[in-house]
C-alpha positions as CSV (number, residue, x, y, z in Angstrom):
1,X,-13.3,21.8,12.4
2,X,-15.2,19.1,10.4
3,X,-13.3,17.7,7.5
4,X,-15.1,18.6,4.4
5,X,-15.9,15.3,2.3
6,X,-16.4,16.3,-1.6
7,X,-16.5,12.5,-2.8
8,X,-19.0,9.8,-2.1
9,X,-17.0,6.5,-0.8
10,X,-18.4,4.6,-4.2
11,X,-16.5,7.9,-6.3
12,X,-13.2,7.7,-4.2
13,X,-12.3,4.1,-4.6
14,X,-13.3,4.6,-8.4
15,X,-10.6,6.9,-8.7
16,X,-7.7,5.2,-7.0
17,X,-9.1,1.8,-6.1
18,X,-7.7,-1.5,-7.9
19,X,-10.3,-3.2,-10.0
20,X,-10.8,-6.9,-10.1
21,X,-12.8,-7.7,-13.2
22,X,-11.5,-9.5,-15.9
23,X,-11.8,-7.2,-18.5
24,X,-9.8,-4.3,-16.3
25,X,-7.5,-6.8,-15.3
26,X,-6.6,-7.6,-19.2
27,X,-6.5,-3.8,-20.0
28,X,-4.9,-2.2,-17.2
29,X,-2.4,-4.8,-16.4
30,X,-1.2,-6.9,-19.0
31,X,2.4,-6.9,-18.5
32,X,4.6,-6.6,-22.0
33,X,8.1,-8.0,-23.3
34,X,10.0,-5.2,-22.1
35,X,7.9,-5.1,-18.7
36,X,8.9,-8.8,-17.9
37,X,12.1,-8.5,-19.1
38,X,12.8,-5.4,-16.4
39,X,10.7,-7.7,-13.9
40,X,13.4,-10.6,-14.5
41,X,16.0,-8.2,-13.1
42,X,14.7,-8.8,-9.8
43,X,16.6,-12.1,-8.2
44,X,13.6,-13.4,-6.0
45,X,10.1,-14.4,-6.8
46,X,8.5,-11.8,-3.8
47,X,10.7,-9.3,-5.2
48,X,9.4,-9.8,-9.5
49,X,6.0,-9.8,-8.1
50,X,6.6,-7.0,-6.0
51,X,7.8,-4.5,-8.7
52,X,5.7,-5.8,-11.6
53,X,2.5,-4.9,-8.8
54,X,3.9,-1.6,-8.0
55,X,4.6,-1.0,-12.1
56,X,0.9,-2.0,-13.0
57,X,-0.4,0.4,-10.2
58,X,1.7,3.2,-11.3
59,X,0.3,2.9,-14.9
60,X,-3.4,2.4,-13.2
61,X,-4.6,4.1,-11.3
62,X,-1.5,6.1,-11.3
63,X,-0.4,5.8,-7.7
64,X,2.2,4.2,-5.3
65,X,1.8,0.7,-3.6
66,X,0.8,1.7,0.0
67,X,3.0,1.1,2.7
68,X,0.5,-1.6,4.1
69,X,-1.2,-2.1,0.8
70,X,-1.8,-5.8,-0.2
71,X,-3.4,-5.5,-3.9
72,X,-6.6,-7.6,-4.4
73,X,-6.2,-11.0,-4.5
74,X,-7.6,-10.8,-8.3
75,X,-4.8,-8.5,-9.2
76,X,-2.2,-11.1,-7.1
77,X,-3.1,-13.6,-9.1
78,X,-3.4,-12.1,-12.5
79,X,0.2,-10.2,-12.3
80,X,1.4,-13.5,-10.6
81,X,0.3,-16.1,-13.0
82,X,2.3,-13.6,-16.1
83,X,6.1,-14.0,-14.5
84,X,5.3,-17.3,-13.4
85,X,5.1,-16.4,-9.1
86,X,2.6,-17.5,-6.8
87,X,0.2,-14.8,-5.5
88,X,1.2,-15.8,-1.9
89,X,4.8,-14.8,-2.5
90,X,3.9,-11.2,-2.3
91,X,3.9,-11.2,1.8
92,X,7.5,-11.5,1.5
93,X,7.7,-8.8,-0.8
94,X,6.0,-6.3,1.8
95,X,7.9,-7.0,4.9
96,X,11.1,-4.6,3.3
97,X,10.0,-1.2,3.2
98,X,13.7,-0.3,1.4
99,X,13.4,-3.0,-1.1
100,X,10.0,-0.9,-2.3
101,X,11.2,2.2,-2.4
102,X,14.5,1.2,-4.5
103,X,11.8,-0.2,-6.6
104,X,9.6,2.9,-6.9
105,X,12.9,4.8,-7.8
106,X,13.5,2.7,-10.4
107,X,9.9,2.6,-11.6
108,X,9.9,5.8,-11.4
109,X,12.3,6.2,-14.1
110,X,11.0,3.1,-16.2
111,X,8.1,4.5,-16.8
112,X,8.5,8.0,-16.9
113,X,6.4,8.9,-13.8
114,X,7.4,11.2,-10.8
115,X,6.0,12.5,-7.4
116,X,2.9,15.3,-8.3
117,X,4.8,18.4,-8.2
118,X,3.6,21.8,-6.8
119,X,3.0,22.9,-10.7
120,X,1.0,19.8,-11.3
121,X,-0.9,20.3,-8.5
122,X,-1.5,23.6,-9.7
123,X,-2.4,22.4,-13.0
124,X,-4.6,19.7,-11.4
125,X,-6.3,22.6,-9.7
126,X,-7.1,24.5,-13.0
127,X,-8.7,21.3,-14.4
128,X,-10.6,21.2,-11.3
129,X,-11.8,24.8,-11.7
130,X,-12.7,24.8,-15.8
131,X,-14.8,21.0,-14.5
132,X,-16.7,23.0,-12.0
133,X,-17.9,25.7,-14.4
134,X,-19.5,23.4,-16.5
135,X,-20.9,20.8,-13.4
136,X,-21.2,20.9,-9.6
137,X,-20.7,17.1,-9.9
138,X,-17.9,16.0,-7.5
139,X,-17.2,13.0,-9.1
140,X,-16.7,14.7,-12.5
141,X,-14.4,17.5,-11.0
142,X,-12.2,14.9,-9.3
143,X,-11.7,12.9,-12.4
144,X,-11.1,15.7,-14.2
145,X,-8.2,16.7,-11.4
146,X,-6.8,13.0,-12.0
147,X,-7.0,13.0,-15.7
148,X,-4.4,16.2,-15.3
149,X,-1.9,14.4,-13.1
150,X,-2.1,11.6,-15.5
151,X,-1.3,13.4,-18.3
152,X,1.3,15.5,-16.7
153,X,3.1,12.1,-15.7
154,X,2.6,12.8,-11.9
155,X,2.0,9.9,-9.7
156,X,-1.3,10.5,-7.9
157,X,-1.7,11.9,-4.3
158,X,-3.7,10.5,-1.7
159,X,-7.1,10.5,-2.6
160,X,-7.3,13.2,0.5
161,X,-4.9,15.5,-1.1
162,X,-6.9,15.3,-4.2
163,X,-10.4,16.0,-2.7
164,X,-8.9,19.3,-1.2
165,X,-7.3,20.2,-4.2
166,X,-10.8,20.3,-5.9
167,X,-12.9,23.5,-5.0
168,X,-15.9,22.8,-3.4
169,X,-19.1,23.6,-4.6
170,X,-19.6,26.9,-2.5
171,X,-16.5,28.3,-3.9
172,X,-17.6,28.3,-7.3
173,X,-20.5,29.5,-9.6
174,X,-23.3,27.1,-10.5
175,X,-22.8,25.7,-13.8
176,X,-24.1,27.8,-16.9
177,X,-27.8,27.2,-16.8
178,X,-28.2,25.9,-13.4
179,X,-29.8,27.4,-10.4
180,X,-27.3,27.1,-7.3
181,X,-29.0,24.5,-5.2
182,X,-28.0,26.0,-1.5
């Protein structure tokens, strides 16, 4: 059985993809006092610029650091250049799969984040259902599914898990005023 694809590439790596401009740089990962000072806990470079990545990707997009993931050089640098490491350092950082998870525990707590849970899912999947009454857009039902872990605090799931979590457009009415295009 084919797997179905909702998304577009361009509309998945919008969703949970790193950006690298300056301006979403600034916004999105600007670290604060409090951020740096729980940074400085860490004893080595690889290990500060390790944990401040995986706090700015918690906060945006909202996900974990992949287990193979190396952020954007942009973002390296950017993070980097705030707790005074060099981008390079974070090779080190990945090599310790253990190291990252203590981390992401501790992250977790930080900032008030935790793993999606089968209720946010379920909430994710109302959002996702109200979205496609008023558009057969997939884009705009998918952001609409993330916009409801983020506010319920949930980390977000592979981009997979959230493509099958929103209905496709078969399974729901067209949109109020729209003819159903099949």
């Amino acid at each position: 059985m084919a797997k179905r694809k909702l998304l577009k590439d361009q509309d998945r790596r919008k969703l949970v993809d790193i950006p690298v401009d300056d301006d979403n740089l600034m916004r999105h990962y600007s670290l604060s006092l409090a951020d740096r000072l729980e940074i400085e806990l860490r004893r080595r470079n690889h290990n500060r610029l390790g944990f401040a990545i995986q706090l700015c990707l918690m906060r945006y997009p909202g996900r974990a650091l992949g287990a193979e993931e190396t952020p954007p050089r942009a973002m390296l640098k950017y993070v980097a250049d705030q707790i005074g490491a060099a981008p390079g350092e974070f090779a080190l950082y990945a090599r310790r799969e253990e190291t990252r998870r203590d981390h992401m525990a501790r992250l977790m707590v930080y900032l008030n984040k935790r793993s999606a849970t089968l209720q946010d899912r379920r909430a994710a999947l109302l959002a996702a259902v109200q979205a496609a009454t008023m558009s057969d857009d997939g884009a705009a039902i998918a952001s609409s599914t993330v916009a409801a872990f983020r506010e319920r605090g949930a980390l977000l799931p592979a981009i997979d898990t959230i493509e099958r979590i929103v209905p496709c457009r078969p399974c729901h009415s067209p949109a109020p005023g729209r003819k159903n295009s099949d």
